[in-house]
N, CA, C and O of each residue as an XYZ file, in Angstrom:
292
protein
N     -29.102     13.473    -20.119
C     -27.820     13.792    -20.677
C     -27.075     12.485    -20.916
O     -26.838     11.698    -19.999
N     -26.657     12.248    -22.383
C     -25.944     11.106    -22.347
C     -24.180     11.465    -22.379
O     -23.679     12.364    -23.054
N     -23.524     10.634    -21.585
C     -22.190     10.899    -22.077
C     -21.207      9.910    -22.397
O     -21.173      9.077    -21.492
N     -20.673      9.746    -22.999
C     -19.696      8.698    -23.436
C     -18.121      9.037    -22.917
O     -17.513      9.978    -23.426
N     -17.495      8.182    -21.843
C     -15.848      8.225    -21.862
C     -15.533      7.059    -22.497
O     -16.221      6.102    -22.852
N     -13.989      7.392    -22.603
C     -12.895      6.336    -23.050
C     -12.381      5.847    -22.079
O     -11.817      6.686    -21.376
N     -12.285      4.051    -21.453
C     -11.973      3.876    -20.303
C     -10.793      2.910    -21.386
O     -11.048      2.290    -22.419
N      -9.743      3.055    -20.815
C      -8.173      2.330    -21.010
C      -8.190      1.537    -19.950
O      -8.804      1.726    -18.900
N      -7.433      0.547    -20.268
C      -6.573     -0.476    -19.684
C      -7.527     -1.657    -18.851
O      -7.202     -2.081    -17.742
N      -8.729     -2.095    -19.571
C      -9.835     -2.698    -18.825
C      -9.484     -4.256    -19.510
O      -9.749     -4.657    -20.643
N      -8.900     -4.850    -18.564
C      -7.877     -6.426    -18.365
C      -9.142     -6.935    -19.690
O      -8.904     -6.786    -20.888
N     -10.824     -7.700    -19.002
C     -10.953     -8.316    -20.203
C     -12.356     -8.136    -19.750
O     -12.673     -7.507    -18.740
N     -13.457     -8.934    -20.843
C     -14.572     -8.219    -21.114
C     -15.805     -8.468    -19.616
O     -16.880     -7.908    -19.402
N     -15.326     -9.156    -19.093
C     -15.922     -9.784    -17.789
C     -15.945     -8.378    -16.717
O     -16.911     -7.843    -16.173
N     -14.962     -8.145    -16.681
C     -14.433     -6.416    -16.313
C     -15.192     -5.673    -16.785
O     -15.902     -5.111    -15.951
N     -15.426     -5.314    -18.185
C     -16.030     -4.381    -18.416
C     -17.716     -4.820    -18.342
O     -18.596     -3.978    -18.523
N     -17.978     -6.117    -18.078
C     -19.487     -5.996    -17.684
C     -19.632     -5.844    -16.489
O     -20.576     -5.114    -16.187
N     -19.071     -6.246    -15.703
C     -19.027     -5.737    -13.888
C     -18.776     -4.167    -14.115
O     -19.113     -3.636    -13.057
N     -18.481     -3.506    -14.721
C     -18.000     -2.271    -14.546
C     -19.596     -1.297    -15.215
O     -20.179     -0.311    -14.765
N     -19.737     -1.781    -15.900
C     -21.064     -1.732    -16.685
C     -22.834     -1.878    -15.562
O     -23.658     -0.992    -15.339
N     -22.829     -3.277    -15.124
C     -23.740     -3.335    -13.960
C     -22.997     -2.152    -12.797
O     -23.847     -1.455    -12.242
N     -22.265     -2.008    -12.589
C     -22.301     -1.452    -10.865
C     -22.544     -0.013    -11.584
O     -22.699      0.778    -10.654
N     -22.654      0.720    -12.883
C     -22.772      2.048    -13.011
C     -24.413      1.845    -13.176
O     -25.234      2.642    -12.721
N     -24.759      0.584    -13.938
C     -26.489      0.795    -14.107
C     -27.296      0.774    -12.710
O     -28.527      0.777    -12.737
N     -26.598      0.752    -11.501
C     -26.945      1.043    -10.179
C     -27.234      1.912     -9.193
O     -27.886      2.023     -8.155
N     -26.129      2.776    -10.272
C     -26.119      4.464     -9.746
C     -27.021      5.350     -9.704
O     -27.304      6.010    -10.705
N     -27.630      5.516     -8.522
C     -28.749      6.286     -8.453
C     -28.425      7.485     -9.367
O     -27.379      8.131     -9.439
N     -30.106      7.683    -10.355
C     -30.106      8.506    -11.334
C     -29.173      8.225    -12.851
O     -29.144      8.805    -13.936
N     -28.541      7.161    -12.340
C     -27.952      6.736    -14.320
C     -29.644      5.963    -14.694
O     -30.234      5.346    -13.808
N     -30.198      6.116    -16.007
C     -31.245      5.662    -16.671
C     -31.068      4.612    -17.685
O     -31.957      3.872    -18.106
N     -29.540      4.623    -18.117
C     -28.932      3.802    -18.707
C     -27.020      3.816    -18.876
O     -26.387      4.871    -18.882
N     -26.437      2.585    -18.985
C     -25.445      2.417    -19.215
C     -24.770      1.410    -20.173
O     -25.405      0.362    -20.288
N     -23.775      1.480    -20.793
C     -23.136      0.503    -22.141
C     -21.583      0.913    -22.195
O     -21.005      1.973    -22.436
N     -21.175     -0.327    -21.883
C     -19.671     -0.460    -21.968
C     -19.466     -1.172    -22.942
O     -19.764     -2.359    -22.811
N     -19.009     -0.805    -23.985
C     -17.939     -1.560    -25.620
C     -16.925     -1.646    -24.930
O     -16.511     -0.619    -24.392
N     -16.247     -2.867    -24.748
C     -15.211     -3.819    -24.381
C     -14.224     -3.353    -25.389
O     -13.595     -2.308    -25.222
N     -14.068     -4.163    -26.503
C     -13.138     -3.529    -27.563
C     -12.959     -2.129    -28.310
O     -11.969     -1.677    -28.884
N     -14.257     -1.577    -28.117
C     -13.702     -0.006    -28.679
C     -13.568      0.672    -27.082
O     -13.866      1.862    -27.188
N     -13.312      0.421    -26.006
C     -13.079      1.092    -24.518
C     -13.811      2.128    -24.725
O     -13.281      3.236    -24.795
N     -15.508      1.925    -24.897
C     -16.201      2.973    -24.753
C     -17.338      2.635    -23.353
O     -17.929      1.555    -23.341
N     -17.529      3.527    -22.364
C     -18.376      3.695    -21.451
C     -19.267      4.905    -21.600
O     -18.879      6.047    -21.355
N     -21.181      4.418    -22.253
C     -21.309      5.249    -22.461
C     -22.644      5.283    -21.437
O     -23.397      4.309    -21.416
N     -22.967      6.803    -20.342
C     -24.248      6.349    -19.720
C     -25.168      7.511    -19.544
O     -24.668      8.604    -19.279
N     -26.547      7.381    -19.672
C     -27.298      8.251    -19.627
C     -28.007      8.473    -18.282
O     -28.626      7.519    -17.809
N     -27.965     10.074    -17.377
C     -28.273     10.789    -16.251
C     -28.702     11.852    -16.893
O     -28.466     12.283    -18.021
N     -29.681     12.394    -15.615
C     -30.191     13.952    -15.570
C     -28.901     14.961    -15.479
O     -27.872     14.737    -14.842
N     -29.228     16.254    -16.353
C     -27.878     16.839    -16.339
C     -27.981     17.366    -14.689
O     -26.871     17.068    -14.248
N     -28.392     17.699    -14.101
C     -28.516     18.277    -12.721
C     -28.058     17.159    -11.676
O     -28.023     17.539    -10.506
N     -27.718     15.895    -11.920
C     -27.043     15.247    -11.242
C     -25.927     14.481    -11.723
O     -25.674     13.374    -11.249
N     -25.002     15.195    -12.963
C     -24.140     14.509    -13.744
C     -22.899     14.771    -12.836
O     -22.144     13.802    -12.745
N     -22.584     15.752    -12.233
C     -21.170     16.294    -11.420
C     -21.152     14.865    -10.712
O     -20.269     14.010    -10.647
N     -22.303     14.913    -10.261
C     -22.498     13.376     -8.598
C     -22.386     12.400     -9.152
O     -21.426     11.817     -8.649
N     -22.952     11.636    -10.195
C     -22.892     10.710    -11.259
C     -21.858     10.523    -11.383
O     -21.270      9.626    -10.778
N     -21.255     11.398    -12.296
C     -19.033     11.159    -13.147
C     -18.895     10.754    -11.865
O     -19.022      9.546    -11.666
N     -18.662     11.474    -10.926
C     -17.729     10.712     -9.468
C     -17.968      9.347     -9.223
O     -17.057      8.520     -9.264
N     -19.131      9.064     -8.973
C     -19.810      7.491     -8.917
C     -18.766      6.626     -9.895
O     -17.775      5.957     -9.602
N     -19.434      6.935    -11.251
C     -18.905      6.094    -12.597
C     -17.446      6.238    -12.177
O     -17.035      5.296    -11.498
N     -16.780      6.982    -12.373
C     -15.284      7.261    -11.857
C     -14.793      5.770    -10.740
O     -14.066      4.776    -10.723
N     -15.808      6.528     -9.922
C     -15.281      5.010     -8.605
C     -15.239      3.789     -8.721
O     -14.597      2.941     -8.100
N     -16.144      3.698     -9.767
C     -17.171      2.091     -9.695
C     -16.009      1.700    -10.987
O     -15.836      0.486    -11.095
N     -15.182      2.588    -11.994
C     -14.389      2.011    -13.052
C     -13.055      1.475    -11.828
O     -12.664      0.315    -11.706
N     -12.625      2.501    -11.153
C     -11.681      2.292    -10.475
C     -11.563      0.886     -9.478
O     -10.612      0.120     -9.327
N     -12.716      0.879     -8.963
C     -12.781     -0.207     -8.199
C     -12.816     -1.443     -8.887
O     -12.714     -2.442     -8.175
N     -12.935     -1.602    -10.078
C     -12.726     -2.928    -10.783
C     -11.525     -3.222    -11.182
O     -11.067     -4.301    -10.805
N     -10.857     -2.513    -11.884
C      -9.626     -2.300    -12.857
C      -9.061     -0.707    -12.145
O      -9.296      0.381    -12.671
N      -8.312     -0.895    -10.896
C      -7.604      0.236    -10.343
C      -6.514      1.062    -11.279
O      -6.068      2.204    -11.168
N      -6.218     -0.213    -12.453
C      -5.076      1.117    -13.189
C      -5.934      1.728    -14.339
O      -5.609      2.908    -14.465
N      -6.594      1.486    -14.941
C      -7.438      1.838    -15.271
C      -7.784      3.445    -15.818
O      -8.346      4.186    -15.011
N      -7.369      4.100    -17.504
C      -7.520      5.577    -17.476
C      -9.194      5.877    -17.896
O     -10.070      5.075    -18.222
N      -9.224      6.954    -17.785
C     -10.728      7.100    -17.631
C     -10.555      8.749    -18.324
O     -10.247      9.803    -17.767
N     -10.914      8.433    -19.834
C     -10.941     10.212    -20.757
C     -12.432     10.330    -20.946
O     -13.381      9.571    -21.142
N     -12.195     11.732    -20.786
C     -13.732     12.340    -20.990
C     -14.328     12.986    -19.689
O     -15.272     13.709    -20.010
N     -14.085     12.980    -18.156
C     -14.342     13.985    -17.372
C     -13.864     14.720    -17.496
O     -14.057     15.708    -16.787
């Protein structure tokens, strides 16, 4: 299952590659791609572990860039 969010307010592109590696870590993501300038985070999981996944991705945006909006869960 691939899914793409819109992550807002990500300071600068260094951010969004740290934010990028710590999701390609996530047990069961197969792939991940963060566009810096279009604030796209897009990553591919099994749909049977996507609920557990979003939470992960969720955390791992937050923990870089805490203000940080996150559309598309």
């Amino acid at each position: 299952m691939k899914k793409t969010l819109t992550v807002k307010d990500v300071d600068c592109a260094a951010c969004a590659a740290k934010i990028e590696r710590n999701v390609k870590k996530i047990a069961g993501v197969t792939d991940a791609n963060f566009n810096f300038f279009a604030e796209k985070l897009t990553f591919e999981c099994n749909e049977s572990d996507f609920e557990r996944v979003a939470e992960e991705v969720a955390r791992c945006c937050k923990k870089v860039e805490p203000d940080c909006k996150i559309i598309g869960l």
